[in-house]
C-alpha positions as CSV (number, residue, x, y, z in Angstrom):
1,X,0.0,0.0,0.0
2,X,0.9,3.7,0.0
3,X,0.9,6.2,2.8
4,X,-1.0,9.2,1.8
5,X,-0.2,10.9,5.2
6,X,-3.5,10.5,7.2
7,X,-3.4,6.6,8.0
8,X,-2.0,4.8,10.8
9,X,-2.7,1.7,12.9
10,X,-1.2,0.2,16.1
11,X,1.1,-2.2,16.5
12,X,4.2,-3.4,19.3
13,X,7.6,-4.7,19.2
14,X,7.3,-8.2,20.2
15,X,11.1,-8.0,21.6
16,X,13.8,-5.3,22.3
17,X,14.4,-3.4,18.9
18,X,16.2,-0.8,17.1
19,X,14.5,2.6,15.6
20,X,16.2,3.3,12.9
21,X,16.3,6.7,11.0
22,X,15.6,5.1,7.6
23,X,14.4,1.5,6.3
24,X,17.3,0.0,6.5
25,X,19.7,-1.5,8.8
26,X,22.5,0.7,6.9
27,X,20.5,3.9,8.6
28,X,21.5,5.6,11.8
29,X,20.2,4.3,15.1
30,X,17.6,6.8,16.3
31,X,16.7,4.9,19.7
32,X,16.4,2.0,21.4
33,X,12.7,0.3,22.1
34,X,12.1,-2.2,25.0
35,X,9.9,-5.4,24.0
36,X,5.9,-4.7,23.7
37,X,6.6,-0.9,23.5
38,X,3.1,0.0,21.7
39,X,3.8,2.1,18.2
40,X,2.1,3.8,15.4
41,X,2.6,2.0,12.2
42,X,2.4,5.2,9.4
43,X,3.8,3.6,6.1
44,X,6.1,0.4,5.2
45,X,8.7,0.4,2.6
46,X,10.3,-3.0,2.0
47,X,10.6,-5.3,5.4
48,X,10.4,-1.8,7.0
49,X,7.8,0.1,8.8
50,X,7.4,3.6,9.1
51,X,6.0,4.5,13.1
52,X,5.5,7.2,15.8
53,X,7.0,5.5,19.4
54,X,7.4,7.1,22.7
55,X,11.6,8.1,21.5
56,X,10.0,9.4,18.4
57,X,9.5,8.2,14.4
58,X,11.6,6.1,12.7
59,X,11.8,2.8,10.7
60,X,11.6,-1.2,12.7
61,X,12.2,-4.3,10.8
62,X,9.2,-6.7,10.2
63,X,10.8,-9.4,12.6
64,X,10.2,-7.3,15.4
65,X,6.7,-6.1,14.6
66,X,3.4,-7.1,16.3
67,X,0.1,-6.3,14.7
68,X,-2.7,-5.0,17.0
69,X,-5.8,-6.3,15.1
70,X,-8.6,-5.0,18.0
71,X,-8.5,-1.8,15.8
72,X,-11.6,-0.7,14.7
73,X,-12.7,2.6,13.1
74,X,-9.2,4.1,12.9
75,X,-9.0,4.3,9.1
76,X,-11.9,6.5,9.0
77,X,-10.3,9.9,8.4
78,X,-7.9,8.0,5.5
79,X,-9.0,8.7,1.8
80,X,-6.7,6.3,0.4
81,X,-9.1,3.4,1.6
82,X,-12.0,5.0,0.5
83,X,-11.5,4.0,-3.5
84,X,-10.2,1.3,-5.5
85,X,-7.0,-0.1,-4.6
86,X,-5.0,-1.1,-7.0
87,X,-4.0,-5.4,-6.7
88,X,-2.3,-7.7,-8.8
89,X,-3.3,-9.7,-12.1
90,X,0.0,-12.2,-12.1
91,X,-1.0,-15.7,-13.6
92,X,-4.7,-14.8,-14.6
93,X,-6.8,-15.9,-17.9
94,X,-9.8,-16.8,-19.1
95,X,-10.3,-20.1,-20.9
96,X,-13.9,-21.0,-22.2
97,X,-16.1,-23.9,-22.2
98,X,-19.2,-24.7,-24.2
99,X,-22.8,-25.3,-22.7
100,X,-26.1,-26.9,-24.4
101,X,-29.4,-25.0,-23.0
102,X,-31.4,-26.9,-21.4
103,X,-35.6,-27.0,-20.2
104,X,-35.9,-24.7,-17.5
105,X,-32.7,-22.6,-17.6
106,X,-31.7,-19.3,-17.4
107,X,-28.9,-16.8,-17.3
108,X,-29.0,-16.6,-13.7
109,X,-29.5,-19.9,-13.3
110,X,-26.2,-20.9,-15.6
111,X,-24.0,-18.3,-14.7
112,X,-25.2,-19.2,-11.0
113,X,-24.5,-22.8,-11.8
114,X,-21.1,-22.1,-13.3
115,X,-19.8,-19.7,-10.7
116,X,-19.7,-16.7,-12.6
117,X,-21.8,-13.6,-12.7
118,X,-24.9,-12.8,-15.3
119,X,-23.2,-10.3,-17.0
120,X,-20.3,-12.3,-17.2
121,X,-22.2,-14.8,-19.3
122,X,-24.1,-12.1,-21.1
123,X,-20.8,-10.0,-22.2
124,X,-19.6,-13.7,-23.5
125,X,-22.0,-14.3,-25.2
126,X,-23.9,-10.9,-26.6
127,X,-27.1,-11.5,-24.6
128,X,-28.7,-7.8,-24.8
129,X,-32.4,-9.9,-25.0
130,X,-32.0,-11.8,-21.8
131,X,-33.5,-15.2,-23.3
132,X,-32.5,-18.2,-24.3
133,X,-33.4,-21.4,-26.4
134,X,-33.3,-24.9,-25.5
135,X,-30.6,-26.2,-27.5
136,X,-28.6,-23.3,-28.0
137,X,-24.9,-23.9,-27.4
138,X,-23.6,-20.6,-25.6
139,X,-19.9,-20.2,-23.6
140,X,-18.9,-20.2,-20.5
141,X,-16.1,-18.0,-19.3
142,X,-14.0,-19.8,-16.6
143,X,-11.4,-17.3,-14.5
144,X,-8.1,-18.6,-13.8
145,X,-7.1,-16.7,-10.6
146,X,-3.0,-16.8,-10.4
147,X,-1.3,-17.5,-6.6
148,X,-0.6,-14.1,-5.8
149,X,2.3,-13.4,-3.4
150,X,2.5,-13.4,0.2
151,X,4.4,-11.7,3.2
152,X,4.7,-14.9,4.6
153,X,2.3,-17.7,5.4
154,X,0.4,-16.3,8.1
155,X,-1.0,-14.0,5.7
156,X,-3.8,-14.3,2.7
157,X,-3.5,-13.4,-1.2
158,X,-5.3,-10.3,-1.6
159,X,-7.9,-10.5,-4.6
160,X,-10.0,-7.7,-6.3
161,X,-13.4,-8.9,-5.8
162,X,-15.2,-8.1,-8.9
163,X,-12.2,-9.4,-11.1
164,X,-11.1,-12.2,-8.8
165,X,-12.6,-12.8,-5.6
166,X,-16.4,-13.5,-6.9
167,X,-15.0,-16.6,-8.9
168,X,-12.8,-18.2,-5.6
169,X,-15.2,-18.0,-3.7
170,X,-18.7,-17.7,-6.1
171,X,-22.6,-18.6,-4.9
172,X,-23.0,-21.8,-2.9
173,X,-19.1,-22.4,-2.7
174,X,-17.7,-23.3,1.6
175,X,-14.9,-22.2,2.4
176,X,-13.5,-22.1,6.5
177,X,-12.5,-18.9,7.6
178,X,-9.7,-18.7,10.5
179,X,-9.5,-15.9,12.9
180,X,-6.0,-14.3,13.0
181,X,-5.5,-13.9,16.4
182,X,-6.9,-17.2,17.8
183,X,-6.8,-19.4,14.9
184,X,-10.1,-20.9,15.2
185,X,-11.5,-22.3,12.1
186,X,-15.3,-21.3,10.7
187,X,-17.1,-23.3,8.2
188,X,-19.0,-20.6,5.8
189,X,-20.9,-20.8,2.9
190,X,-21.4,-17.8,0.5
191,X,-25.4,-18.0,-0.2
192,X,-25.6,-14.8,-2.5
193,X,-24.3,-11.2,-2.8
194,X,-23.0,-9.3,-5.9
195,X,-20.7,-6.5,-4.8
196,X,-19.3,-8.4,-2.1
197,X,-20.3,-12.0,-0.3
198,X,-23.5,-12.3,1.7
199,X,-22.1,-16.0,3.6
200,X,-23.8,-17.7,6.7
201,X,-22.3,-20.2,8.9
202,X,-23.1,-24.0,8.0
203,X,-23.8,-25.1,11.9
204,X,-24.7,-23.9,15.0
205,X,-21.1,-24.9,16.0
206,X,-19.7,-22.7,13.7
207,X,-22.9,-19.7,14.3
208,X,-21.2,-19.8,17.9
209,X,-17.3,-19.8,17.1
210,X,-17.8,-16.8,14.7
211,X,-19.5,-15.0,17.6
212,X,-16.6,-15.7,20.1
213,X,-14.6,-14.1,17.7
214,X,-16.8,-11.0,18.6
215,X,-16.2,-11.3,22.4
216,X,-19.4,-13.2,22.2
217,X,-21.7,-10.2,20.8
218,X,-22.8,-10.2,17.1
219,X,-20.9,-7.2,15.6
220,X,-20.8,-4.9,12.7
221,X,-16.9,-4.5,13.7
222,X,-15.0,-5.4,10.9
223,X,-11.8,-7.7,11.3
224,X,-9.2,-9.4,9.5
225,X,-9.9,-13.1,8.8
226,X,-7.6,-15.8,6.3
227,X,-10.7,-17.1,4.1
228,X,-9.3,-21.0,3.1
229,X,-10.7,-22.2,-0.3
230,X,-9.5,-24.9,-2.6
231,X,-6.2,-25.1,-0.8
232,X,-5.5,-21.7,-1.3
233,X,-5.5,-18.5,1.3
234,X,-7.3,-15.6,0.5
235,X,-6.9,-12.1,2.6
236,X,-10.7,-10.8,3.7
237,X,-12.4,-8.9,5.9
238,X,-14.9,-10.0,7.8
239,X,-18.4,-8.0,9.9
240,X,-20.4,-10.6,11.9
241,X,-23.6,-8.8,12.1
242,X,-26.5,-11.5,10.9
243,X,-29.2,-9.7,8.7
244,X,-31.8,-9.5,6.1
245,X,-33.0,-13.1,7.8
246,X,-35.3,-15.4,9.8
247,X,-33.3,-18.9,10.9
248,X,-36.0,-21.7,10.4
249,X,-38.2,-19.3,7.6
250,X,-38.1,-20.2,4.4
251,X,-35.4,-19.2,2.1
252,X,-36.7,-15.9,0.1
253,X,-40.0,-15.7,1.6
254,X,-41.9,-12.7,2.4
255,X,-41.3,-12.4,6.7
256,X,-41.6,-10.2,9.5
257,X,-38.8,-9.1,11.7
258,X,-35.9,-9.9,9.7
259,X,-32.6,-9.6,11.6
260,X,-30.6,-6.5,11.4
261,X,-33.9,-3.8,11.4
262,X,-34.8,-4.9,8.3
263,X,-38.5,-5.8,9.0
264,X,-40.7,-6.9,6.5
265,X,-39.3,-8.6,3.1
266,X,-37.7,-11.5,1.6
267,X,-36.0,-13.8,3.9
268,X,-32.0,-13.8,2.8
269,X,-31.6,-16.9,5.5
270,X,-30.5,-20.0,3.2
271,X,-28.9,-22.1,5.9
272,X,-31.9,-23.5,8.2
273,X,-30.7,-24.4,11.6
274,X,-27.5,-22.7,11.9
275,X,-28.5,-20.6,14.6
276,X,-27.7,-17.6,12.7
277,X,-31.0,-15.5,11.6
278,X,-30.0,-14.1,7.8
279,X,-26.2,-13.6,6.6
280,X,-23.3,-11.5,7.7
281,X,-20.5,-9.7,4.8
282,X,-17.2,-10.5,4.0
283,X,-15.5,-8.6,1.8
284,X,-12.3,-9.8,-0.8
285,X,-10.7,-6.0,-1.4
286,X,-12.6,-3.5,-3.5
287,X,-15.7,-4.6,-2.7
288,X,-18.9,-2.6,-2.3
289,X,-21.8,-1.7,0.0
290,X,-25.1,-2.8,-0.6
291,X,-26.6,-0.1,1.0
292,X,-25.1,2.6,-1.5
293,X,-22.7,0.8,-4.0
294,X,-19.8,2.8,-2.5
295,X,-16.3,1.1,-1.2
296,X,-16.0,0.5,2.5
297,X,-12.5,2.0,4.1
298,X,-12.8,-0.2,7.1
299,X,-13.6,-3.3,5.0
300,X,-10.5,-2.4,2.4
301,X,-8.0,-1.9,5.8
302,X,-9.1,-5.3,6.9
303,X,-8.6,-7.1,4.0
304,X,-5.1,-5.3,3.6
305,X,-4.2,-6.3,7.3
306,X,-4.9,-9.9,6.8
307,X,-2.7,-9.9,3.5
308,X,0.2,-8.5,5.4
309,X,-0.4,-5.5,3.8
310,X,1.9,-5.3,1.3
C-alpha cells in the first residue's frame, strides 16, 4: 500500500528493537525500544515500517513487529481506503467452455451454476435480450485466478473482488475462515451477494465460534480473517452482524422481523438451523456496500491487514 499521510494503525515490538532513522539497517540508530513498546505504524517500505513510538518516528524491521488487530474505526479519516486499490493480475486468464441449454434454464441460473456472474455470461456471449433457447450452445467464461504473493504464510493473497474474488469464492461455494489472532477455524458458505459475499455459517457450532470471535456479541466490527478455499489463502475482511433473515423461515420468503432492522421482506436466511438468523459480509478488497454501492474504508483496511499489507 501507499501512505497518503493520514493513516495509521497500532502495533508493538514483540522483543527489544532498534529505531532506525531510515528503512534499512544501513541507517542511523535513532533509539532503542524495550519489547511490547506500543507504536504507530504510518507507512512500510520493504521489510520496513514507518512508526511514531514514545523516542520518536523512525523505521523497525518486520521481525520485530506485532500487529494490534482490535482496531476498529481508525481508518476513518484516510482517503486512500476510500476507492479502489490497485492489486495484482500475475498468472490470470480466461479459458472458455461450451454449454447446451437446457428446459428450465436461465442466465441466472447458468451463470449461477457455473460460478460466474450474469453479465459475465451475457458479455460472452452478446445477450442484450436476456433469453434463451433450448438447444442453444452458448460459452462459459472460466477465471483462472493466479497465486498471488504473500508476506509470509500467516497472511492471505489479496484478490479484487469483482475481477477475482467472486470466482474463488462464487454462490453456494464453503470455504472455512480462521481468525487471526486465535486461529479458530469457521465453516461458511457464500449464499448470495453481488458486490461483495453475503455467507452464513453452515452449523450452529460454527454460528457460535464466529460470535466468540466477537467477544461473544454479534458485531458490525470489521476484522481481519484468512478465508481457506480450494487449498488456497485468501486475505478478507470479515463484519459478523447477521441480517436480512429469519433462521427456520423459508429461504426468500416474504417475513416479518428480519434480523438486522430490516423488517418486512424476503428472507435472505438459506442455511436453516445454523442458529444464525439471515447472513453476515465479507469482503475480498474493492468490494462494495449494498446499501449505496460505495467502497467501504474499514472493510479495504481489513482485507489489507490480513494480506500482510503489502
Amino acid at each position: 500500500y501507499k501512505n497518503n499521510g493520514n493513516f495509521r494503525y497500532n502495533a508493538y515490538v514483540n522483543k527489544n528493537a532498534t529505531l532506525k532513522a531510515g528503512p534499512g539497517f544501513g541507517h542511523t540508530d535513532k533509539a532503542y525500544l524495550a519489547a511490547w513498546t506500543a507504536v504507530s505504524v504510518t507507512g512500510k517500505s520493504g521489510d520496513w515500517y514507518a512508526v511514531s513510538s514514545p523516542k520518536g518516528t523512525g523505521y523497525i524491521h518486520k521481525s520485530v513487529y506485532w500487529l494490534d488487530q482490535s482496531n476498529s474505526g481508525f481508518c476513518d479519516n484516510s482517503t486512500y481506503f476510500s476507492g479502489l486499490i490497485s492489486y495484482s493480475t500475475v498468472g490470470d486468464y480466461i479459458s472458455y467452455n461450451s454449454y447446451t441449454v437446457k428446459n428450465g434454464d436461465t442466465i441466472w441460473s447458468v451463470a449461477t451454476q457455473h460460478g460466474i456472474s450474469e453479465s459475465d455470461l451475457r458479455k460472452a456471449n452478446g445477450l442484450d435480450n436476456g433469453y434463451l433457447s433450448i438447444g442453444q450452445v452458448i460459452k462459459i467464461p472460466v477465471k483462472h485466478i493466479g497465486r498471488k504473493s504473500v508476506p509470509s504464510s500467516s497472511y492471505g493473497e489479496v484478490l479484487d473482488w469483482t475481477e477475482q474474488g467472486q470466482y474463488v469464492l462464487p454462490i453456494n461455494k464453503t470455504g472455512v475462515l480462521i481468525d487471526m489472532n486465535t486461529g479458530v477455524r469457521i465453516t461458511v458458505k457464500r449464499t448470495t451477494g453481488a458486490t461483495h459475499a453475503d455467507t452464513e455459517t453452515l452449523t450452529k457450532a460454527d454460528s457460535k465460534k464466529l460470535k466468540d470471535s466477537y467477544g461473544g456479541n454479534w458485531s458490525w466490527e470489521r476484522k481481519p480473517f484468512i478465508l481457506e478455499v480450494g487449498g488456497r489463502r485468501y486475505a478478507v475482511s470479515v463484519s459478523a452482524m447477521p441480517h436480512a433473515g429469519v433462521d427456520g423461515a423459508g429461504y426468500l420468503a416474504n417475513v416479518q422481523n428480519r434480523s438486522g432492522n430490516y423488517g418486512y421482506g424476503p428472507n435472505y436466511d438459506a442455511i436453516s438451523g445454523n442458529g444464525m438468523d439471515g447472513h453476515f459480509d465479507l469482503y475480498f478488497l474493492n468490494g462494495r456496500r449494498h446499501k449505496d454501492g460505495k467502497i467501504d474504508p474499514q472493510h479495504q483496511l481489513g482485507v489489507l491487514l490480513a494480506g500482510g499489507l503489502q
